[in-house]
C-alpha positions as CSV (number, residue, x, y, z in Angstrom):
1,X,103.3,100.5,86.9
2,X,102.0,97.3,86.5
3,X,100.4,94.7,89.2
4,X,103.6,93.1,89.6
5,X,105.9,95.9,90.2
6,X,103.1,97.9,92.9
7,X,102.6,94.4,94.7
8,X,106.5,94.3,94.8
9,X,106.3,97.8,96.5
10,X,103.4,97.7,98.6
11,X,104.1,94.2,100.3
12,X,107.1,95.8,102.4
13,X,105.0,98.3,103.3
14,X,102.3,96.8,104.9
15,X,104.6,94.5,106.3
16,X,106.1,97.4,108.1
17,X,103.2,99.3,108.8
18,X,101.9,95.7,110.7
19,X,104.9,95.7,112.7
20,X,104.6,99.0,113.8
21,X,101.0,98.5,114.6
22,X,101.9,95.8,116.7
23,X,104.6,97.1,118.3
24,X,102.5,99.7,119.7
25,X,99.9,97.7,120.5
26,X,102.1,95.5,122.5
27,X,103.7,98.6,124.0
28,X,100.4,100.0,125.2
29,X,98.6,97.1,126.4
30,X,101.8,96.1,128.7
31,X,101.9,100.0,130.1
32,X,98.5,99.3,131.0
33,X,98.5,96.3,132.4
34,X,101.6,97.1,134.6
35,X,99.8,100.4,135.5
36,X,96.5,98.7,136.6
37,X,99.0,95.9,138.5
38,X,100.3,98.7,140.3
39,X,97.3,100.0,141.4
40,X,95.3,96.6,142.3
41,X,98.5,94.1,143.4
42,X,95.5,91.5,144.0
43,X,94.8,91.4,140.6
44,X,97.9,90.5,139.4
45,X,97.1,87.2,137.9
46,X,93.7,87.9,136.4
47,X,95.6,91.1,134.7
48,X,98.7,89.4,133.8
49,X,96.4,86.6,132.2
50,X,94.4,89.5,130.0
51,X,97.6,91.1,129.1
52,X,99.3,87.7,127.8
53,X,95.7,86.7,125.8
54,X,96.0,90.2,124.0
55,X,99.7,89.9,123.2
56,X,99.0,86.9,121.6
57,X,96.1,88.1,119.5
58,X,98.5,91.0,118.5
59,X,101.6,89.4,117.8
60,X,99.3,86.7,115.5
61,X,98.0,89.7,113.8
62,X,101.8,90.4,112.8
63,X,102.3,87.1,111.7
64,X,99.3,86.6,109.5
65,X,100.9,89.6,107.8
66,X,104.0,87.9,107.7
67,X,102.9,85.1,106.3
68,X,101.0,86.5,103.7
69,X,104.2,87.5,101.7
70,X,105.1,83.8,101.4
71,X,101.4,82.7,100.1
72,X,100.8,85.7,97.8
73,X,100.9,84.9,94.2
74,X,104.2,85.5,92.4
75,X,103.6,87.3,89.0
C-alpha cells in the first residue's frame, strides 16, 4: 500500500473517530451542566456560560479535523 492509497483510507477514519469524540464530549459536558443546573438553579448563567465555552472548543476540535481533508496534500 502506498502513501496515497493509506492516506485515502485513514482520512475517513479519523474524520469519524473526531466526530464521535466530539459527539460524546458534547453529550457529556451538557449532562453535566444540566445536572449541576439542577442542583444549584442560581448558577444557571455562570454554568450555562461554561457549558457554551466548552462546546465551542469541542465542536472547533471537529472542525479542524474537518478541514484538514480539504488542505491535505493530494498525491
Amino acid at each position: 500500500m502506498d502513501a496515497t492509497s493509506a492516506l485515502a483510507l485513514a482520512y475517513p477514519i479519523g474524520i469519524g473517530l473526531a466526530a464521535l469524540g466530539a459527539g460524546l464530549g458534547l453529550g457529556r459536558a451538557v449532562a453535566g451542566a444540566m445536572e449541576a443546573m439542577g442542583r444549584q438553579p442560581e448558577a444557571i448563567g455562570r454554568i450555562q456560560l461554561a457549558m457554551i465555552i466548552g462546546c465551542a472548543f469541542i465542536e472547533a476540535l471537529a472542525i479542524y479535523a474537518l478541514i484538514s481533508v480539504f488542505l491535505a496534500p493530494k498525491g
